[in-house]
LUMKE-823273 format. One record per residue (C-alpha): x, z, y; residue in one letter; residue number from 1. Coordinates in nm, 3 decimals. Layout:
BEGIN
{r {X Z Y} 'A' NUM},
...
//
This chain:
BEGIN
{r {12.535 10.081 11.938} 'X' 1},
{r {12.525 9.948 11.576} 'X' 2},
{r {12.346 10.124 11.268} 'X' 3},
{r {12.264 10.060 10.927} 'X' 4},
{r {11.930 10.100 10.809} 'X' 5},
{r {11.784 10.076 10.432} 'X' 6},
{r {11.384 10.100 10.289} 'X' 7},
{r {11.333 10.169 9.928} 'X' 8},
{r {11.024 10.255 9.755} 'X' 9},
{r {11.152 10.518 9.551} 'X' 10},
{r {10.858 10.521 9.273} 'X' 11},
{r {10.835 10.942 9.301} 'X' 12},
{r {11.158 11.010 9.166} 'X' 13},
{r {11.072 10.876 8.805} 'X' 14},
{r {11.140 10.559 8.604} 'X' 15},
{r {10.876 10.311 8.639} 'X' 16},
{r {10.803 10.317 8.248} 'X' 17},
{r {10.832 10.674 8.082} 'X' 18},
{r {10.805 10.902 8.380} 'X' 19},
{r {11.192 10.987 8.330} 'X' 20},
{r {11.342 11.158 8.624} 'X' 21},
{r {11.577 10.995 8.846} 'X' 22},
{r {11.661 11.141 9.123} 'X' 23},
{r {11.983 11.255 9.093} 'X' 24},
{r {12.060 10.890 9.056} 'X' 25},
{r {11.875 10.794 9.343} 'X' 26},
{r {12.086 11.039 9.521} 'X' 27},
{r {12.403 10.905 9.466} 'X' 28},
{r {12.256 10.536 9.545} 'X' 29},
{r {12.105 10.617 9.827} 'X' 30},
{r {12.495 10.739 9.965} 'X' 31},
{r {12.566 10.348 9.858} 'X' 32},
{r {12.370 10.250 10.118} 'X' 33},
{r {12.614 10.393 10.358} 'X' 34},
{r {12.289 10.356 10.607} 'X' 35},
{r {12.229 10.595 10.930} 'X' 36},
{r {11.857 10.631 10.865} 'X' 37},
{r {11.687 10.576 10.503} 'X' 38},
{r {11.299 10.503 10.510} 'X' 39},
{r {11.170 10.652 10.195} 'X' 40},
{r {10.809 10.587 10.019} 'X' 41},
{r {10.669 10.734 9.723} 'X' 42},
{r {10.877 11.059 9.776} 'X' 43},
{r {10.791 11.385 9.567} 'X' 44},
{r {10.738 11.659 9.820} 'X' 45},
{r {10.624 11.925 9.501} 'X' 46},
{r {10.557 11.806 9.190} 'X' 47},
{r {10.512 12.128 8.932} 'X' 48},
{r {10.487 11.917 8.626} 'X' 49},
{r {10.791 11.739 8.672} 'X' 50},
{r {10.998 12.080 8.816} 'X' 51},
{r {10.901 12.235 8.503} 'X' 52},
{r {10.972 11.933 8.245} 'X' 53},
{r {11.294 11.848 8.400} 'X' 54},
{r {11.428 12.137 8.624} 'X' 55},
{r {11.519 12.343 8.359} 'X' 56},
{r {11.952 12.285 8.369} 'X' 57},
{r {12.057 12.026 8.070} 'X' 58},
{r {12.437 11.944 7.988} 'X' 59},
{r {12.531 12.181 8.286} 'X' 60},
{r {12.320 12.024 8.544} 'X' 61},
{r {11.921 11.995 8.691} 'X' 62},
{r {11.744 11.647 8.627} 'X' 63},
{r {11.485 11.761 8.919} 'X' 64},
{r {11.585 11.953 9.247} 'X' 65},
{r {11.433 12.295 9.314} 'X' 66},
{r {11.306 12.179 9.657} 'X' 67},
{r {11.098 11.873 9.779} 'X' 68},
{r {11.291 11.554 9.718} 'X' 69},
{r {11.398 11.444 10.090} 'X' 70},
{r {11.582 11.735 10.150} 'X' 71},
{r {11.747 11.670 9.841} 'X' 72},
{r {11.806 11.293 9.865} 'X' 73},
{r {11.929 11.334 10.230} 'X' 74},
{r {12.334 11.396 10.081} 'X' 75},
{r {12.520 11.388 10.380} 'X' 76},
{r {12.274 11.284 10.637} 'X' 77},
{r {12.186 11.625 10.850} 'X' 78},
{r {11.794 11.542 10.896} 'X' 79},
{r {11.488 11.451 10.769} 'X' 80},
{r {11.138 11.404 10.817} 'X' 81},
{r {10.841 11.411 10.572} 'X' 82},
{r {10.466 11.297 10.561} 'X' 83},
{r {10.246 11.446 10.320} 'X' 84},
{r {10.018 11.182 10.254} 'X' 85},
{r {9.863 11.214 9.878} 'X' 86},
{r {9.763 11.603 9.795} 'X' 87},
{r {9.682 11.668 9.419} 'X' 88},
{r {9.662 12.024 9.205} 'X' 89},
{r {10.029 12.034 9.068} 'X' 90},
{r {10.192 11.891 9.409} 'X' 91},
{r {10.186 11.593 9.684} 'X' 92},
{r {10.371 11.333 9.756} 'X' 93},
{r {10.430 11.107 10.079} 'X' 94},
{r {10.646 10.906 10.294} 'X' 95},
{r {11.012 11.047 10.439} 'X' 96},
{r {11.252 10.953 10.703} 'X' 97},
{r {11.666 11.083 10.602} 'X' 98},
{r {11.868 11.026 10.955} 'X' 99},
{r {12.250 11.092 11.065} 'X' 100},
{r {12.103 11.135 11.408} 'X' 101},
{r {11.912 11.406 11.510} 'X' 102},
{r {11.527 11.408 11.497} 'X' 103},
{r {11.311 11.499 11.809} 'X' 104},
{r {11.016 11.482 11.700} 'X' 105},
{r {10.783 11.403 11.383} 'X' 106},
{r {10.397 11.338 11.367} 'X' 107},
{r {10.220 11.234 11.070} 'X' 108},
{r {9.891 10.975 11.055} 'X' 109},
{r {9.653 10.986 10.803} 'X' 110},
{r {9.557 10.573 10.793} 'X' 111},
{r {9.400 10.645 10.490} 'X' 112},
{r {9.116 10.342 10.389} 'X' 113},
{r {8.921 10.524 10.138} 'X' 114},
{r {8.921 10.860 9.895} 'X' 115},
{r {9.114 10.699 9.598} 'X' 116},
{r {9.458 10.605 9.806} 'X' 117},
{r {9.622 10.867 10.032} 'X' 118},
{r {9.839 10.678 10.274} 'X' 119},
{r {10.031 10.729 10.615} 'X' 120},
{r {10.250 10.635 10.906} 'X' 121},
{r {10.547 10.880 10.954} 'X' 122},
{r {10.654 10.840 11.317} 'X' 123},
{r {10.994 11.006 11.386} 'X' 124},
{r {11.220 10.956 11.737} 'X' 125},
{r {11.565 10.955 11.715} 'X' 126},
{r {11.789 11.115 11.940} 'X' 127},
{r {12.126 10.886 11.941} 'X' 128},
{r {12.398 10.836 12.139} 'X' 129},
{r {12.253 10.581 12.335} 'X' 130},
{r {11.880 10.602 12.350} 'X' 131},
{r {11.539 10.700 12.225} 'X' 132},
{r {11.501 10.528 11.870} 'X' 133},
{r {11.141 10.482 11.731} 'X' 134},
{r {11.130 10.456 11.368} 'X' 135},
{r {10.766 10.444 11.188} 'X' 136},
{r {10.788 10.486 10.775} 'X' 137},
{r {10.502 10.270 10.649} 'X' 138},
{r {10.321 10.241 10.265} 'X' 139},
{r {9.965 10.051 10.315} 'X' 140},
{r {9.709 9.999 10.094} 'X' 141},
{r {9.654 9.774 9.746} 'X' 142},
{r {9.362 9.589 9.886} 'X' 143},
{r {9.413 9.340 10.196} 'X' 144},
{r {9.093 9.461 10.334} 'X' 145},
{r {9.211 9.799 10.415} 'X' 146},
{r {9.609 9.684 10.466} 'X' 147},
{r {9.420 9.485 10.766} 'X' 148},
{r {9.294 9.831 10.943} 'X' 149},
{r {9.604 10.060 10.806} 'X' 150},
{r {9.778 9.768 11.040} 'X' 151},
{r {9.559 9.823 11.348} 'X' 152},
{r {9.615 10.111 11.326} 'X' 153},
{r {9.976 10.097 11.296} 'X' 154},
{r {9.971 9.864 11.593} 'X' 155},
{r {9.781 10.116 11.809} 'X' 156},
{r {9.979 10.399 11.737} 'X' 157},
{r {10.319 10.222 11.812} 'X' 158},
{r {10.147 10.088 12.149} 'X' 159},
{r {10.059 10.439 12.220} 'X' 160},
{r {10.410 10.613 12.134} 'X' 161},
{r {10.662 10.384 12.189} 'X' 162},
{r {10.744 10.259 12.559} 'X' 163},
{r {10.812 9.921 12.565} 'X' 164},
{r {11.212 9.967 12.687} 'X' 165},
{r {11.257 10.180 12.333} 'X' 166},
{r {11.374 10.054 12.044} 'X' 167},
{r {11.172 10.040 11.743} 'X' 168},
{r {11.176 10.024 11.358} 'X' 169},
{r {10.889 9.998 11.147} 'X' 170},
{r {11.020 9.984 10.768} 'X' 171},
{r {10.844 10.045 10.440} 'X' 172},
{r {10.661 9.874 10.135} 'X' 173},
{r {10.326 9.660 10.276} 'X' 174},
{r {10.205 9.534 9.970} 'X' 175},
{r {10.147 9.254 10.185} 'X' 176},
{r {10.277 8.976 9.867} 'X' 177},
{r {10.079 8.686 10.107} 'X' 178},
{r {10.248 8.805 10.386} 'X' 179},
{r {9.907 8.790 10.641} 'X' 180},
{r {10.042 9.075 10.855} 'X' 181},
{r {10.376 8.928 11.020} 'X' 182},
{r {10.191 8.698 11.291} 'X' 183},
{r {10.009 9.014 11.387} 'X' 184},
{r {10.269 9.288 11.424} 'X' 185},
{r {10.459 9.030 11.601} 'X' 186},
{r {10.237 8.894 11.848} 'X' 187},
{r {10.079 9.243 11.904} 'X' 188},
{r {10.454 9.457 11.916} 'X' 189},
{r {10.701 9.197 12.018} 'X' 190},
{r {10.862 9.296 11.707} 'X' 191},
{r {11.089 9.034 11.432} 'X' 192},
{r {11.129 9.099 11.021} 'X' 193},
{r {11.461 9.107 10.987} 'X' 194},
{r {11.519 8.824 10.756} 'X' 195},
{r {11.324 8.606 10.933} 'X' 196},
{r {11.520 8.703 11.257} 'X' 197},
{r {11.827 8.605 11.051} 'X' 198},
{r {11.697 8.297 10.946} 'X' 199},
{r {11.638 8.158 11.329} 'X' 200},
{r {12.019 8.072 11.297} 'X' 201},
{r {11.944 7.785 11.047} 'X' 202},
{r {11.880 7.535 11.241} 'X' 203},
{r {11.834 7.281 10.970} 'X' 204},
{r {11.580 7.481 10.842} 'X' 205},
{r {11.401 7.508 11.178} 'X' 206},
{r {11.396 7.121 11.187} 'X' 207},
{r {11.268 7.090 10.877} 'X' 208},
{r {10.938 7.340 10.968} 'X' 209},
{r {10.908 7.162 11.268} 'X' 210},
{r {10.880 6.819 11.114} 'X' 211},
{r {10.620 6.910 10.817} 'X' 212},
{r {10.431 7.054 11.138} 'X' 213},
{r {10.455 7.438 11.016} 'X' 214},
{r {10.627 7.569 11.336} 'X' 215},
{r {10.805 7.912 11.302} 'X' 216},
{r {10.789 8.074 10.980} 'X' 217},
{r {10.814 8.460 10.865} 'X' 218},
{r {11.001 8.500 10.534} 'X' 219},
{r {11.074 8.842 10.413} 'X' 220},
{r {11.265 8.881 10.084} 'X' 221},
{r {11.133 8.943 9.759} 'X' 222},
{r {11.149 9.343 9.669} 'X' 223},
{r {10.895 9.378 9.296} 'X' 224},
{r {10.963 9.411 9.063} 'X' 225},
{r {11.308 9.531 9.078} 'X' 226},
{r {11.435 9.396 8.775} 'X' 227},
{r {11.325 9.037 8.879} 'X' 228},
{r {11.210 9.037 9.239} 'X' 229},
{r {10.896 8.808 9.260} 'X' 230},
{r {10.673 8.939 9.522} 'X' 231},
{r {10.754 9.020 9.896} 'X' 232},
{r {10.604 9.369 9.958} 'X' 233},
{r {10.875 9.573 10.137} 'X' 234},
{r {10.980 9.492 10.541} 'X' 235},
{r {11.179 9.565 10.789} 'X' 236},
{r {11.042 9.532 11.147} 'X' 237},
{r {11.250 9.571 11.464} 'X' 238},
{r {11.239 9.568 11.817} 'X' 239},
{r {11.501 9.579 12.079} 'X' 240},
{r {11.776 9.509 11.798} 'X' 241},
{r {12.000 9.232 11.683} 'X' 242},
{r {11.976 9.170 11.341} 'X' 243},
{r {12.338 9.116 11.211} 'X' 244},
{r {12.290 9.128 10.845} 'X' 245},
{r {11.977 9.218 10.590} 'X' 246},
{r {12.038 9.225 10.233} 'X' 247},
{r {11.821 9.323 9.898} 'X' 248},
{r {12.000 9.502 9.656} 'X' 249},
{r {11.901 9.423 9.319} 'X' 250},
{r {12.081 9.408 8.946} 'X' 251},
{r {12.067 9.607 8.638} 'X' 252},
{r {12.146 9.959 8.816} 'X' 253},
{r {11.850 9.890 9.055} 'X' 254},
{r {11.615 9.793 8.852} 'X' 255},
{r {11.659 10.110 8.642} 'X' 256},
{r {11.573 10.337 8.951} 'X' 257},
{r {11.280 10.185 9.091} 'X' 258},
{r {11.011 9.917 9.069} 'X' 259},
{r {11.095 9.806 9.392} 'X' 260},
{r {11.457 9.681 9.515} 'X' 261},
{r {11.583 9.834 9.827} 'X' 262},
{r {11.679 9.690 10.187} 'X' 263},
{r {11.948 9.730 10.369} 'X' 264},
{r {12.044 9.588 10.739} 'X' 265},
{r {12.305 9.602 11.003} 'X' 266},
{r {12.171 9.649 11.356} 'X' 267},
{r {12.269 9.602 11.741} 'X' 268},
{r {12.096 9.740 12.004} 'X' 269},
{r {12.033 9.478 12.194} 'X' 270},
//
């Protein structure tokens, strides 16, 4: 079995300087991605400001959907999944999981580290063709303190619901720009970052680490800011999959969308 899987950060729907809406555009890129299952962060699940600012029909057509923005962003995909993770007066907003294959079951964790950021680990299983498919939508925390714990946490709850003969995806945006976490998802879930997983096949550059006495290496691609990708905050975790190809999309049209670039990647079950 092969499938395509993307991440994106998807900044609430809204440009990342003037609050203007789009999410009609992020529907139409998101169909780009031609991807199976879309991990989503940062998605609007009600947002009455916004639905009354923009929902109002302009030039014969919405700038803001009527319902919550997964179901909306989904296009042709038949499911989705959402976590409500940050809860405010006009609306909330949370982490999502769009999927071609049908979705068997949903739970929502509240990892959040203190009162001021609302986060959460959306844990959805797949029901494909083949097998059981564990996918686990991630957005930790600003401060590497608390990313530390969110991670413990994440590694407990992936020990507890996913059997080790399952595959597994754990996608979304770390803010983990020093990249401390990779050693210990790997070590602790077996799991690779996809572009370090395709970088194994360089075996120049494996010399190379070797020599300087650095040993294996984790490099996961740069994602913020969109318009000129500096810092490495969004991953792509698997287990029980080939990596075939991982790509960030980024250019003029991206950077309009989002602060963060999205990623895409081919997949074998292996």
């Amino acid at each position: 079995m092969k499938i395509r899987v993307a991440t994106y950060n998807i900044h609430k729907g809204v440009s990342s300087i003037g609050n203007r809406p789009r999410v009609l555009a992020l529907k139409k890129a998101i169909g780009l991605f031609g991807a199976d299952v879309v991990f989503l962060q940062e998605v609007q699940g009600k947002h009455d400001h916004f639905s009354a600012k923009f929902g109002a029909e302009t030039r014969g057509r919405r700038q803001w959907p009527d319902g919550a923005q997964h179901e909306f962003l989904r296009g042709d995909m038949s499911h989705s999944a959402y976590g409500m993770n940050a809860i405010y007066d006009h609306g909330h907003h949370g982490n999502a999981l769009l999927s071609s294959f049908p979705i068997a079951s949903q739970t929502n964790d509240d990892v959040s580290d203190h009162a001021y950021e609302q986060r959460g680990i959306l844990h959805c299983i797949l029901e494909t063709e083949t097998c059981k498919v564990h996918c686990y939508v991630v957005h930790l925390g600003l401060f590497e303190a608390g990313r530390g714990r969110q991670t413990d946490l994440l590694i407990q709850k992936v020990l507890a619901t996913a059997p080790p003969d399952e595959p597994v995806i754990i996608a979304g945006d770390f803010n983990d720009w020093r990249n401390n976490l990779s050693a210990r998802l790997r070590e602790a879930l077996g799991v690779c970052e996809v572009f370090d997983e395709l970088g194994k096949s360089n075996m120049i550059g494996d010399l190379a680490r070797r020599l300087v006495g650095r040993g294996k290496t984790v490099n996961p691609a740069r994602t913020f800011p969109a318009a000129m990708p500096l810092l490495r905050l969004d991953r792509m975790y698997v287990r029980g999959f080939k990596v075939e190809q991982a790509q960030v999309l980024h250019g003029p049209t991206w950077a309009r969308l989002s602060d963060h670039a999205p990623i895409v990647a081919h997949l074998a079950l292996s």
